[in-house]
C-alpha positions as CSV (number, residue, x, y, z in Angstrom):
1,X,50.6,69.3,-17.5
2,X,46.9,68.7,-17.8
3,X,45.7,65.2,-19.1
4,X,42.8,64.9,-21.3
5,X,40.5,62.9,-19.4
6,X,38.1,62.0,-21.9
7,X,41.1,60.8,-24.3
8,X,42.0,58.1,-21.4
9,X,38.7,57.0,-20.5
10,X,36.8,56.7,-24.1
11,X,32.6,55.0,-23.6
12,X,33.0,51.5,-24.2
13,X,30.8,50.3,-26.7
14,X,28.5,47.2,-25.3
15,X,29.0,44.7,-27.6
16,X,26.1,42.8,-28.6
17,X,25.5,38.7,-29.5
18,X,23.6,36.6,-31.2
19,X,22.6,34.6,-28.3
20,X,20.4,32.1,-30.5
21,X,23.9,31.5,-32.0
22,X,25.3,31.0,-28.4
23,X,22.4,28.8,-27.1
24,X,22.3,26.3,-29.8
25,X,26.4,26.0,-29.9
26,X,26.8,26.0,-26.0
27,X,24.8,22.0,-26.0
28,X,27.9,21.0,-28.3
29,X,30.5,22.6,-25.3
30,X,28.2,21.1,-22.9
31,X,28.0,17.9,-24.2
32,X,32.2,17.6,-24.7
33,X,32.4,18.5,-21.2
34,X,30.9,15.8,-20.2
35,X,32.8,13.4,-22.3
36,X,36.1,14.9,-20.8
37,X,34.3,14.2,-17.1
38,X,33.1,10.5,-18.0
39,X,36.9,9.8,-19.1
40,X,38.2,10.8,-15.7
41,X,35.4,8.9,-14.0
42,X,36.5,5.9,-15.6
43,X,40.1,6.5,-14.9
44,X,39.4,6.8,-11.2
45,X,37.1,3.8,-11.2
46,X,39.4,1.6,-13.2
47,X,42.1,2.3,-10.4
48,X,39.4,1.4,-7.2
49,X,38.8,-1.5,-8.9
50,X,42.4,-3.2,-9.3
51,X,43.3,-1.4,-5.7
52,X,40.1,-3.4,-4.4
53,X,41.2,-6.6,-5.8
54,X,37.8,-6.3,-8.4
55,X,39.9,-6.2,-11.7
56,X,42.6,-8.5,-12.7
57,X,44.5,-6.3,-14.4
58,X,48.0,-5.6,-13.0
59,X,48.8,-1.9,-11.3
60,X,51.0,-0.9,-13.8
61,X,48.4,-1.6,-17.1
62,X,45.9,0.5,-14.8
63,X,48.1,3.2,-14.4
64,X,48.9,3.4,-18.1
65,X,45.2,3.3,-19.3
66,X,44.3,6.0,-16.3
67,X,47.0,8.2,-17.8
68,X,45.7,7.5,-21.7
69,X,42.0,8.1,-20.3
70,X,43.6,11.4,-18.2
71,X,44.9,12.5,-21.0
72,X,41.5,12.3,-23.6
73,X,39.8,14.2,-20.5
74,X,42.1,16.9,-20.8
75,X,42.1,17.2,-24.5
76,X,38.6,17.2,-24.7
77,X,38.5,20.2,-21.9
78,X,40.6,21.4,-24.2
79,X,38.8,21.2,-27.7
80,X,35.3,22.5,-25.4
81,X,37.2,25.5,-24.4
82,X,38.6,26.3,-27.8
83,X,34.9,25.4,-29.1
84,X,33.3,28.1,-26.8
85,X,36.0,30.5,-27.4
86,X,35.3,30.1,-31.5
87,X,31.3,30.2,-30.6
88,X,31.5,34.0,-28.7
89,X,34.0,35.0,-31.5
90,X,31.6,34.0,-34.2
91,X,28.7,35.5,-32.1
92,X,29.6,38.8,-31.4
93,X,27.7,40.8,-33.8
94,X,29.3,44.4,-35.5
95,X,27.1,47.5,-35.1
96,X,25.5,47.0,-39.0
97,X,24.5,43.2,-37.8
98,X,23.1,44.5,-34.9
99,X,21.3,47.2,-36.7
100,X,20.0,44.3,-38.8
101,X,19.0,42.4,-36.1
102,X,17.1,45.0,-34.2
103,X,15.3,45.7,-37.7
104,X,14.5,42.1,-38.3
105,X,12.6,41.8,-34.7
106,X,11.2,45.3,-35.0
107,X,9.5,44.1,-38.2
108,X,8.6,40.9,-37.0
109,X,6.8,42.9,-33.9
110,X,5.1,44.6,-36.4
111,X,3.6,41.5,-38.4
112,X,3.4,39.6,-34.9
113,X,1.5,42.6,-33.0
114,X,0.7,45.6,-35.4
115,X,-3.1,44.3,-35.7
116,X,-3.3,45.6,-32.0
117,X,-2.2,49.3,-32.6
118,X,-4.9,52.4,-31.9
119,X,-7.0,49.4,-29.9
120,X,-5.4,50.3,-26.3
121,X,-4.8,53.8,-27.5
122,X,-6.4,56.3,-25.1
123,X,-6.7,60.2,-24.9
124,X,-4.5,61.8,-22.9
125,X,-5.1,65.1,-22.5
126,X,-8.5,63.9,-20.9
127,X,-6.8,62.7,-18.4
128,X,-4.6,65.3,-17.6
129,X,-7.0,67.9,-17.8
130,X,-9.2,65.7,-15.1
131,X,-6.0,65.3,-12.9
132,X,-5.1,68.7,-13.1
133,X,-9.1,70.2,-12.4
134,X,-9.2,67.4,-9.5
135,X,-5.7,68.9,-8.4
136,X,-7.4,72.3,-8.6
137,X,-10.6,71.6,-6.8
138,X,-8.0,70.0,-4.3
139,X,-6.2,73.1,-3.8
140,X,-9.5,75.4,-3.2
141,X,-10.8,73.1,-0.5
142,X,-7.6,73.6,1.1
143,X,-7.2,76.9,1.3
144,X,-11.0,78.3,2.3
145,X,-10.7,76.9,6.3
């Protein structure tokens, strides 16, 4: 019983992304994070203070409000990580879009840069035919001692 290799291990396609799509949309999952990590700063500090005597709120009021402010931290890890998720869904382009997209910068290349083609243009069968007669004259020198 011989297995079909190639059926087992088809290419994987690399899938391609709009990463301006990415970039701009990652500040927003960024930004939440860093929300959720403020909340659980002030959840720790609100308990140093009443352990430290700083705060006259009572142990039990503390504990409620660090669980409430645990609580917003981990539902707004949450909403970031379902953000990012929806952001690389929504920016993974199909093979037509990515067709697009290569067209779209080649033709922006061309506007951009097409003024400079034929000016850094160079013969190259001059060269080659130099390199190969210098190649030549090379070999001759070699052989005659």
């Amino acid at each position: 019983m011989a297995k079909n290799n190639q059926n087992e291990n088809p290419k994987k396609k690399k899938k391609r992304f709009d990463y301006q799509m990415q970039r701009a949309n990652s500040t927003h999952v960024t930004i939440l994070c860093l929300v959720g990590a403020y909340f659980l700063y002030m959840a720790y500090r609100m308990l140093q203070n009443t352990r430290s005597g700083a705060s006259e709120m009572s142990m039990p009021v503390t504990i409620l409000l660090m669980v409430v402010m645990s609580l917003l931290a981990i539902m707004t890890f949450a909403y970031a990580g379902y953000v990012w998720y929806q952001i690389k869904k929504k920016s993974e382009l199909t093979d037509e879009e990515a067709e697009e997209l290569d067209a779209q910068m080649a033709r922006a290349d061309m506007e951009n840069y097409g003024h400079l083609e034929g000016e850094y243009e160079t013969d190259v069968s001059d060269v080659v035919e130099e390199f190969q007669a210098q190649a030549e004259s090379e070999d001759a020198g070699e052989e005659e001692p």
